[in-house]
Structures are given as C-alpha cells and as structure tokens.
N, C-alpha and C positions, 0 to 999 in steps of 0.2 A: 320528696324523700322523707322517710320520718325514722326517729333519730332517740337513739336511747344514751346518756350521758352519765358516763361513770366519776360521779363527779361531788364536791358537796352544792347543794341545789341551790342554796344563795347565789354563788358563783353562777351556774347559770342564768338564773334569774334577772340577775343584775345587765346580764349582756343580752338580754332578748329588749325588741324597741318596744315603746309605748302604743297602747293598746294591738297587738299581735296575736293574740289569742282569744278564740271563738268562747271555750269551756275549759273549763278549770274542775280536775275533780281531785281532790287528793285525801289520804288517810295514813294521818302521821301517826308515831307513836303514840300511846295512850295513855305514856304517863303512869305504869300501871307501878310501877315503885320495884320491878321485877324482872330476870334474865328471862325473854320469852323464846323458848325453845320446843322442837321437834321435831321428830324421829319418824326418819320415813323406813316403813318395813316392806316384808312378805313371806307369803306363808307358802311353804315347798312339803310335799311329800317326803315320808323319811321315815324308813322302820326306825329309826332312831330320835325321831322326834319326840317331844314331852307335852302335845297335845294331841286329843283324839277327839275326830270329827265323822262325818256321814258313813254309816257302814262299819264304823271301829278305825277305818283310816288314821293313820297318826301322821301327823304335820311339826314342822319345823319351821320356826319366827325366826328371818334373818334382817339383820339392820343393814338398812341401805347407806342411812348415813346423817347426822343431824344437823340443824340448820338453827342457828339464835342472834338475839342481838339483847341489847341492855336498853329495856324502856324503863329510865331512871333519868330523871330533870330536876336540878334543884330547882330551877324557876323554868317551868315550862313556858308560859308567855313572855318571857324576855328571849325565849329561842324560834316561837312562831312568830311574833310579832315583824321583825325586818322582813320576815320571810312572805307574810301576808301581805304587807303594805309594799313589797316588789310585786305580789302575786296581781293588788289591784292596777296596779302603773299596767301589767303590760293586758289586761282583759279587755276585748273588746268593748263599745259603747253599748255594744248590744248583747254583752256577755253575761254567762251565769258562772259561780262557783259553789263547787258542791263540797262541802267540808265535814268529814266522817270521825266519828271519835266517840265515846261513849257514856256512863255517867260520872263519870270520876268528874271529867274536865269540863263536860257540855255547857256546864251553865257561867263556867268563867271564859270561856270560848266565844260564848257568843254577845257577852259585854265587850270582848275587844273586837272582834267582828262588827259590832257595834259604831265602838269607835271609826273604824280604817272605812265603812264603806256607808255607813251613813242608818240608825235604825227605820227609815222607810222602805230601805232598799234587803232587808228581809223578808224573807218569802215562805220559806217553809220550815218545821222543823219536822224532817220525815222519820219513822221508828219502821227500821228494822229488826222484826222480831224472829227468832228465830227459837228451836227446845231440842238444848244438846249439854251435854256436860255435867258436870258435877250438881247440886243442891245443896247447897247450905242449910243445918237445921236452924239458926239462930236468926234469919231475916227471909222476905221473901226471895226466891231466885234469881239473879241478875240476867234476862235473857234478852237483852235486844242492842242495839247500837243507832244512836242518834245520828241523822245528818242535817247538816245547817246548811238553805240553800240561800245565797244571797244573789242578787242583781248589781247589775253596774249602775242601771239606768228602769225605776220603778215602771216607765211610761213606755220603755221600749226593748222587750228582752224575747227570746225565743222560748215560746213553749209548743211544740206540734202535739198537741192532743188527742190528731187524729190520729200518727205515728204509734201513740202508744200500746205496746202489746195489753192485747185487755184480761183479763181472770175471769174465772166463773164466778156467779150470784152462789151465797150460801144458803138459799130457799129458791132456788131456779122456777118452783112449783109457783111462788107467790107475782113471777113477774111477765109470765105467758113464756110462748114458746120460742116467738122471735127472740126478743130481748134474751131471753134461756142463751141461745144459740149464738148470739154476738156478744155475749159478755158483758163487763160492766171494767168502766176504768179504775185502775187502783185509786185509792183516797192516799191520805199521808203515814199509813200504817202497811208497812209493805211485809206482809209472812212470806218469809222464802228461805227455803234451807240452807243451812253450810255447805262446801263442798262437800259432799260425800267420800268416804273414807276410799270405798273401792271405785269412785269414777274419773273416764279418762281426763278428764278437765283436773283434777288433782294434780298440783307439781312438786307437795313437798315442800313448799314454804311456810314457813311459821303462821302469816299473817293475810293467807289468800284470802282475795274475795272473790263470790259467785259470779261468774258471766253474766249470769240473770241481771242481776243489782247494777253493772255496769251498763247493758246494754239498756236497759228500760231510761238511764238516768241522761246516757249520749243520743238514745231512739228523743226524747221528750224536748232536748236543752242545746239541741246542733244540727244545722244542715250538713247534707253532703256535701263532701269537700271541706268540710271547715277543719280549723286544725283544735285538737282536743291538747291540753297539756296535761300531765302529772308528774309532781316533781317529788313523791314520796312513793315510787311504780311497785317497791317490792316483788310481787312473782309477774306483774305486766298484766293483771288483767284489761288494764285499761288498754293498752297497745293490741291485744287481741280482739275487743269490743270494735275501735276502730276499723280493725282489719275486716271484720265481719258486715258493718255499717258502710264501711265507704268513707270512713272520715280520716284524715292523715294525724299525724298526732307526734309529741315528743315526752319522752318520761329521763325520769333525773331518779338513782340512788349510789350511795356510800355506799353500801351496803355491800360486800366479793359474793356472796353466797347469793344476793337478789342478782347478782348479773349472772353467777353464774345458772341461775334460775330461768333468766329469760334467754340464756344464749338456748339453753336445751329447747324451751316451748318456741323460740322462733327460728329456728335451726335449719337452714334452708331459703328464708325467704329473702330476696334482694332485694326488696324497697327496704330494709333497714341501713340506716348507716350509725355506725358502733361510735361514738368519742368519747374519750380518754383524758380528763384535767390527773393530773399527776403530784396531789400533795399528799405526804407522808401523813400517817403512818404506813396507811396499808401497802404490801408487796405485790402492784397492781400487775404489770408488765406478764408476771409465769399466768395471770389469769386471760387476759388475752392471746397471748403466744397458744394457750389449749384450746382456742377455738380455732374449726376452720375458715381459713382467709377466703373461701366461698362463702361464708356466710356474713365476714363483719369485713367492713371496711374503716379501718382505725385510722383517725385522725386525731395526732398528738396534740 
C-alpha cells in the first residue's frame, strides 16, 4: 500500500523502523526569505475579453485559484537537521538520498549532510539547469537548482546505469551512427525543462517538479518494488514516478493545498492509503471530508 501522510514529517519519521527505506528524495523549502506563491489560470474566449489573439480573437484570463506557503527559516539547519538525522536512521544499508535545494543553502547543506552521513559517503552534486524567468541586470542569472546525492554505505549502494534513460550526443556527427542512435548517458549536469505552462503534467503547485527529474533519479537509485520516501511531497511528483516505475512509495506534507494537490492528480487510484496526524493549527478534517471516500481511505 503506499501512503501519503498529512502530517508534520518529523512525526512520521520518527515512527518509521530503522533502516526501512530503499531511496530517499526530498526538496524542502529553499529558504528563499519569501511567500512563494501561484496562480493557476485560463484563457476562454470572450467578445469581452481584454486580450487579442489568432485571427483578432479576444480571450479572457480567468484565475482558477492560488496556491503559497512562507519559505521563511530563521535558522534553517536547526529545522533540517533532526529531520535528516531521522531521514539517515530509517535508509536502507544500501540506500541512496537525494536532497534538492538551490544556491542560497547548498553549500551550508552539504557541510551538515556532511556531518549526519559521513563526507565519503557523498556522491554527487548534480546541476539542474533549466532558462525560464526573470534576469536580473545586476548579476548573472540564477538558472539551475543543485542536488546533493549521498549513500548510506560508499561500498554498497544501487546505481542501475543501464536503467537509465539516455539523451542525445550534442555533435551526433562526431560519434558514428550507432552510438548517434543509443544516446549517451546524462553526466551530473542534467538540462531539462520546468513544467510547462500549458502541459497536462502541470497541477498548479507552487513548487512542481518535472516527472523527467524524478523518474531518471528513482529509474538510476531503486529497484522494483522497493519503497521510495518523500517527506517534503508537495504536488506528489514522487508518488506519481513511483506509480509509473513500479516502485511503492510514502510522501509526508503540512501543507492543505499540497494535499489538496495530490488528492486531484491521484484521484481514483486504490493503492493509496490517505493518513491524517491531527495537530493544530490547520482545519484539517473539511479537507478530507471534500474528497471522495472511493479514493482516500483515512486513518486518524
């Protein structure tokens, strides 16, 4: 059964056994000193619309509805820290963790990283780059987001190499035609775009990440069947990678708007089972009670 937990994630954490978990990915706030927020739209025809598109057409931008949280820490490593040092107790001996966050924090991240899992037992630090957004005139562009991969055990961890989806050569001309035709495997620089504005994979969460990014890192770092965690799930991509993979999996967020996020993208399926920890503040209960009881199975 795999199992999504509305909950704060220490608390689960705490109650999962020692070494339990295959992979570990998770992508906590960023620290970013700021309410991170947005607004999922759509564009409708409308002689009364105040834009005009193909043919002189005029359209109409309607808000579907916004989604934020406060990525604001006065001491962010005194909030990741218990929360890591649970993360290593329950990974398996032969487990990887994949830890996402970007330049702000990266480089104080992985000195405590550092500490909790030991510095031989780092692996990678992979750059996802991606070209969307604003530009700053005054520095250069901030376009990519770091991830810190570390091992449990340097001598004995899962990496299926041949699993991994491969990419095209950017001079296919210079390496023949075979090698052209099977690709070449990503290095630790991964370009892959954001979700796209208009695609179905979009849920409307603040803080998605790509399917792609997920499934390359669960295809590379987990066999089938193994169980994946993430206790920072936000819009669930990881729960959906899973499902796609064959791997069973559990995600953890605080967050009403990340559940209510993933109840719509898993809306239907019966291998989930819904649980519910119940501390205040939020007014958890009216967010359960609106999904259907064909799809969550709530355990208080």
């Amino acid at each position: 059964m795999n199992r999504i937990y509305f909950a704060d994630n220490l608390t689960v954490l705490e109650g999962l056994a020692d070494t339990s978990v295959d992979l570990i990915y998770i992508d906590p706030p960023f620290n970013t000193g700021k309410t991170q927020s947005r607004t999922r739209i759509k564009t409708v025809r409308s002689e009364e619309g105040n834009r005009i598109g193909f043919q002189g057409n005029r359209y109409q931008t309607i808000a579907l509805g916004t989604s934020s949280f406060d990525d604001i820490f006065d001491d962010y490593l005194a909030f990741l820290e218990p929360r890591l040092r649970e993360a290593y107790r329950v990974l398996a001996k032969h487990g990887s963790l994949y830890f996402h966050v970007d330049y702000r924090e990266v480089h104080y991240c992985r000195l405590l990283l550092d500490t909790i899992f030991g510095r031989d037992c780092f692996l990678n630090e992979i750059i996802w780059a991606y070209d969307y957004g604003g530009r700053p005139r005054r520095k250069w562009p901030p376009k990519h987001d770091n991830i810190l991969l570390y091992v449990k055990d340097p001598d004995d961890y899962v990496f299926n190499r041949e699993e991994i989806e491969r990419i095209p050569y950017m001079a296919p001309g210079l390496v023949g035609p075979e090698k052209a035709a099977r690709g070449k495997l990503p290095t630790d620089v991964w370009w892959h775009t954001i979700v796209p504005t208009n695609s179905k994979e979009r849920t409307g969460y603040t803080t998605q990440k790509p399917l792609g990014i997920l499934k390359r890192i669960i295809q590379a770092s987990s066999q089938p069947g193994d169980l994946v965690f993430d206790f920072f799930a936000g819009s669930g991509t990881t729960g959906e990678a899973c499902l796609v993979l064959g791997r069973e999996f559990i995600m953890v967020d605080n967050n009403p708007e990340a559940l209510e996020t993933m109840a719509r993208r898993f809306e239907g399926i019966p291998s989930i089972e819904w649980i519910r920890f119940d501390p205040s503040p939020y007014q958890r209960r009216s967010l359960f009670d609106s999904i259907s009881a064909s799809t969550v199975t709530l355990n208080e």
